[in-house]
N, C-alpha and C positions, 0 to 999 in steps of 0.2 A: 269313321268316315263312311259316307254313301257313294258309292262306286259305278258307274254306266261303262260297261264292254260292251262295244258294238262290235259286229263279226266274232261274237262270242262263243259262237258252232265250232271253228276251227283250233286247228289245235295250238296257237299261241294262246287264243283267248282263253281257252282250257286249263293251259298252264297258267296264265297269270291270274284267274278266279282262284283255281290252288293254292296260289302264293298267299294269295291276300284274305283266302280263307283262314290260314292258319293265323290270323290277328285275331281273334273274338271280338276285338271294337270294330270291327268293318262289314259295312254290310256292302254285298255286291249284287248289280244288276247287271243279268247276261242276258243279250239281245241278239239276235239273228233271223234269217229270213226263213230257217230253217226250226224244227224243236232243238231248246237248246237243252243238255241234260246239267246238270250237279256233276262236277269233273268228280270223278273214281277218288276214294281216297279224302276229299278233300274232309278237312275240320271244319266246323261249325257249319256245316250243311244248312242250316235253319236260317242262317243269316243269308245264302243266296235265294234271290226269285230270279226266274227264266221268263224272259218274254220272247214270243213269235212274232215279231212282227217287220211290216216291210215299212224302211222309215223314208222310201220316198213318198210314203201315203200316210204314214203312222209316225209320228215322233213324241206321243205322247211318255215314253220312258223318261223324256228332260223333264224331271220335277225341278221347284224351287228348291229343295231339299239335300242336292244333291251337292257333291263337294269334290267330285273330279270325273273326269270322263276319257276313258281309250277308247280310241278311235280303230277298229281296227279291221274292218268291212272291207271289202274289195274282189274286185277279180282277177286274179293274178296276170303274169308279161305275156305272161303264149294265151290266154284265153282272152286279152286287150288286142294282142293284135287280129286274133280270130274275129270279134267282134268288137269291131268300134264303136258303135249303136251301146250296145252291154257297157263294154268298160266305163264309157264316160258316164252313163246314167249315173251307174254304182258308185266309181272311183271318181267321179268329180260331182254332178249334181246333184248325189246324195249327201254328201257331205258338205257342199254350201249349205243346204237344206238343214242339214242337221245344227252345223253353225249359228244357222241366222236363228233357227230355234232356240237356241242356249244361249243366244244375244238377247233376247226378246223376255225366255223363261227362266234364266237365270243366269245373270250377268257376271261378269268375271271370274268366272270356272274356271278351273285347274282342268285343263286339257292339255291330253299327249298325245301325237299325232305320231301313227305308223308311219315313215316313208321309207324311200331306198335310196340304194347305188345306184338304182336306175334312172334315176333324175341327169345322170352326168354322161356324156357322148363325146363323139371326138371331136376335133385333134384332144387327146387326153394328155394333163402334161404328165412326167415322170410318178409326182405324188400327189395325191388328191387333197386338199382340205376343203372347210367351210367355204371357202372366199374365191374358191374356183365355180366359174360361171354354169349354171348347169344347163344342156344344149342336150336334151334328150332324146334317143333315135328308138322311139317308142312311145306307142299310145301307153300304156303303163304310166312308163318315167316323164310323161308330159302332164298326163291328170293329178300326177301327185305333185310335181313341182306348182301346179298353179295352185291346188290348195298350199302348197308352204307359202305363196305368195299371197295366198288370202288371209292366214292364218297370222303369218308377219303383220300385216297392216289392221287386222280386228284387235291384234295382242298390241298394237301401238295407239290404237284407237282406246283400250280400256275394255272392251267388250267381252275377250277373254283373255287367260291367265296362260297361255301357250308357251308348248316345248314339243321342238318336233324332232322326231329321233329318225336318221337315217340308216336303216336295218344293213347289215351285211346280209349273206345267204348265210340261213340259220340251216343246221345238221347236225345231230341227224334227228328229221320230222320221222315222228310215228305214225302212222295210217296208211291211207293211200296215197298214189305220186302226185301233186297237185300237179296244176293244168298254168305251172310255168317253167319258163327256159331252164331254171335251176333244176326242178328237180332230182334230174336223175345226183346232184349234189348229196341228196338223203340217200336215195334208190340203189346207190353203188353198195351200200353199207347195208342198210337194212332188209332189200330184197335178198343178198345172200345169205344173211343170217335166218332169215326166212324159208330157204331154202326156194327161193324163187329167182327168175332171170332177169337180172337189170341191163338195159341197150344204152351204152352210153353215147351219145349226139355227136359227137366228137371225136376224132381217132388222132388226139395229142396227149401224150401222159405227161408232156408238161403244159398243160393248160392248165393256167392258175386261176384260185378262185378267192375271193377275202370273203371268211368263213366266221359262224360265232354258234355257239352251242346255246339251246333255249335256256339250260342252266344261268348263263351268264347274263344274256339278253334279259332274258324276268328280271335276274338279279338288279340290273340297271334300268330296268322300266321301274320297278317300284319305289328305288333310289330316287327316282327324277319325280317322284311325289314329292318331296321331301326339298329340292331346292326351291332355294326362296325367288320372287320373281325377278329379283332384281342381277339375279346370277348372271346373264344375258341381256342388253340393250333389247328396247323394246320392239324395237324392226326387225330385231336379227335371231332368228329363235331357234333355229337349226344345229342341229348336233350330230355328228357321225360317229354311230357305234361304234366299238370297239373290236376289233377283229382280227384276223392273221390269215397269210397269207398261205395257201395249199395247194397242189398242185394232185392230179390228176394221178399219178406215182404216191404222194405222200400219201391219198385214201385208199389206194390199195397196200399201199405197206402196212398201214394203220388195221384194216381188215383181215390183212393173213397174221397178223400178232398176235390181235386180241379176239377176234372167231376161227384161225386157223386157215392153214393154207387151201383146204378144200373147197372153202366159200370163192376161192378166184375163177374156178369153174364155171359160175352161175353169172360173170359180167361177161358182156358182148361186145363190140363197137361197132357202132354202123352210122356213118355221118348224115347228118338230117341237115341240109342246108338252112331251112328254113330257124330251124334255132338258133342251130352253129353263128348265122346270120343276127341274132339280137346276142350272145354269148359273148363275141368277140366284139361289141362294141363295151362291154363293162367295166371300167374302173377297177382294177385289184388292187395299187398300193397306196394305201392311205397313209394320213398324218392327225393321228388320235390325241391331239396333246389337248384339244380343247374339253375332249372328254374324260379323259384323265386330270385334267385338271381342275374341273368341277367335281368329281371325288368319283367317275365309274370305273366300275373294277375291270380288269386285265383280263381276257381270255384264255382259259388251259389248254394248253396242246390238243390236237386233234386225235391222238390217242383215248386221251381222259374224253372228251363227245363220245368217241364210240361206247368206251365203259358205260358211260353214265347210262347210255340210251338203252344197253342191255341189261342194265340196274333198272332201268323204266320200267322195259317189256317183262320182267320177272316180277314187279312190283304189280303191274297192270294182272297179270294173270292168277297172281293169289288173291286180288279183288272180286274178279270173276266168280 
């Protein structure tokens, strides 16, 4: 298969070119606004190309050729609400753009759309599924709900082959803290381990979060190559990840277990209204049955995320 990652700079897209490196039948195309590299590690190197380019002006990446596409560009919650102007360019007019491209240049693609939890606002009811209205209290979760709404009605039209996957807060990310609500989500785990000081927005240690390890997430992005289109009615294409629920306590009990009690040193709390303010509008308890029932796997305890991720960073620095 011939692969298109858009937002392929960042480190989901990173990880999932990895994944689908290690097929030798797959070639992949990673796209960003940014240079994008050959993830660390990854097998068959030769089968990825990197493009630079800005596809509100550039969309020449949609060849005929092509045989699926992630969607996964964007500017995250807290840099959508900083700029309204930015986000919607990116997180909604690039993405029509890109769309009507892939309608035009090749028709009925296998497209998987990023979306989130942030598409759902209040009154929230106890447990979320598909079929609960989404009322979004953010430019973020508004731009992405109207692509699931565009997305529904092209994938009903024939135009493309859609499956829009509703992310929980993925942890723990490697790099630096992206420029949303979540991240201090990653930031509590990894800047201690780091030896660095993470502020956490919130001074509740039972603020809960529905959480999913990129392990898992890859794991069920690549799966959803894989069902057939008919898996979902053609209107209704949306799927919410798979996830669990954590609480503010559970990530530092997870921290002093498995990096030791002296990393609890290195977290701070200092309440930023302004987050706190798009945090507590988010959806935590889900009802996963639809995703489970089309065949994506169950997420590991938020212990095994911390492991993995320090399996990552030891992995990452014997590449170095």
């Amino acid at each position: 298969m011939k692969i298109l990652i858009t937002g392929a700079g960042g480190f989901l897209g990173q990880f999932l070119a990895r994944e689908l490196l290690s097929n030798p039948d797959h070639k992949v195309v990673l796209t960003d606004i940014i240079d994008v590299p050959v993830p660390k590690g990854a097998k068959n190197p030769h089968n990825a190309t990197c493009v630079k380019a800005d596809l509100l002006k550039d969309r020449s990446v949609v060849t005929p050729d092509l045989d699926a596409a992630y969607i996964f560009h964007g500017i995250m919650s807290a840099g959508s609400e900083a700029n309204y102007d930015l986000g919607m360019s990116v997180n909604l007019e690039c993405t029509r753009l890109l769309l009507e491209t892939i309608r035009k240049v090749r028709p009925g693609l296998r497209v998987i759309y990023s979306s989130s939890g942030a598409v759902y606002g209040r009154p929230l009811p106890e447990v979320i599924t598909e079929d609960v209205l989404p009322t979004p209290e953010g430019s973020y979760g508004a731009a992405k709900f109207m692509c699931e709404v565009l997305i529904n009605d092209m994938t009903r039209r024939g135009y493309i082959d859609a499956f829009v996957i509703r992310f929980p807060t993925i942890t723990v990310r490697p790099g630096k803290p992206a420029p949303a609500a979540s991240a201090f989500i990653s930031g509590i785990i990894r800047e201690p381990l780091a030896g660095k000081e993470c502020i956490l927005p919130v001074k509740d240690r039972a603020f809960p979060s529905h959480v999913c390890s990129p392990k898992t997430l890859i794991h069920n992005l690549v799966y959803t190559l894989t069902l057939p289109s008919d898996a979902l009615p053609s209107h209704k294409r949306v799927v919410n990840a798979p996830g669990h629920v954590v609480t503010i306590q559970d990530m530092l009990d997870a921290l002093a277990k498995v990096g030791g009690e002296d990393k609890l040193q290195y977290v701070k709390e200092e309440h930023d209204e302004p987050i706190a303010k798009i945090l507590y509008t988010w959806a935590v308890k889900y009802d996963n049955s639809l995703a489970y029932k089309l065949g994506m796997k169950k997420p590991d305890s938020f212990e095994q995320s911390v492991r993995e991720y320090i399996e990552y960073m030891k992995e990452q620095e014997q590449l170095s």
